[in-house]
N, C-alpha and C positions, 0 to 999 in steps of 0.2 A: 438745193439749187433753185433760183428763182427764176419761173419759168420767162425765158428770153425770147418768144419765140415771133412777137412779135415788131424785135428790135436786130440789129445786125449786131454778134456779139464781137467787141474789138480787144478783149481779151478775155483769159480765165483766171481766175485768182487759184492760187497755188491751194487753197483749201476747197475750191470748185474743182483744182485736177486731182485731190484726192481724193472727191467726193466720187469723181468719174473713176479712176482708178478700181475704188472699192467696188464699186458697181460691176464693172469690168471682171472681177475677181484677181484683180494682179496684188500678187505679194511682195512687196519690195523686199522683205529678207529673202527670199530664194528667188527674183530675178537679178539679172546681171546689171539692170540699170537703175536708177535710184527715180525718187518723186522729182528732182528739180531736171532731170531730163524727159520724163513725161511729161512736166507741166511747158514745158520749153516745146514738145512735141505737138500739145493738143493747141500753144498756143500760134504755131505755124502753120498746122494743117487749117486752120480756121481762114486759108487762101483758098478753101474748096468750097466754101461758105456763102454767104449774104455779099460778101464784097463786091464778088461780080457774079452779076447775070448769066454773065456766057458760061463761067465756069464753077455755078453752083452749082454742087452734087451734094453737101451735107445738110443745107440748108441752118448751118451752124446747129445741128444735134448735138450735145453735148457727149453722146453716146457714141455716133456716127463717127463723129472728130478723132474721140479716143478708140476706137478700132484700128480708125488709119495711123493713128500714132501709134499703137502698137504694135501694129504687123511691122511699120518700121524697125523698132526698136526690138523687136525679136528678131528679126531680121540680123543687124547691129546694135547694138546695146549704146554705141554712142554717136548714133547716126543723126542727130540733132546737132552735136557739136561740129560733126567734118562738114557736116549741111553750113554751119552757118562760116567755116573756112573757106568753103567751095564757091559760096554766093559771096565772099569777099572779094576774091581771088579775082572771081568772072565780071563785078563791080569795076574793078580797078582795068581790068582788061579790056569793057566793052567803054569806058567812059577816057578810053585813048585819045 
């Protein structure tokens, strides 16, 4: 992974979430959710990151990022997908 750190990272590439994965030690044959929901994972929490000031707490770690994706994701295994129903949903609701 090439070190990003002093750029705001605006995404990860699906072979950067497996690079994180690996690092992480997660197995995708004996976990419940697959690589393309981690990578949809780390590439959401990266709203904890560089983007804003007020609410950076990763400082886009690529480490950092993939912990908070997976406490999710162990949490729900497809807690990425209802995420991105829920923020439709509330989309459609608040833009009445």
């Amino acid at each position: 992974m090439k070190n990003r750190s002093a750029t705001r990272v605006k995404s990860f590439t699906k072979e950067e979430a497996a690079a994180i994965a690996l690092l992480l030690g997660i197995n995708f044959n004996k976990s419940k959710f697959d690589l393309d929901e981690f990578w949809m994972g780390v590439n959401t929490e990266l709203e904890h990151g560089k983007i804003s000031s007020q609410t950076n707490v990763t400082n886009d770690d690529p480490i950092i990022t993939g912990k908070i994706a997976l406490a999710h994701l162990n949490e729900f295994p497809d807690y990425y997908k209802r995420l991105k129903v829920l923020e439709e949903e509330a989309k459609a609701y608040w833009n009445k």
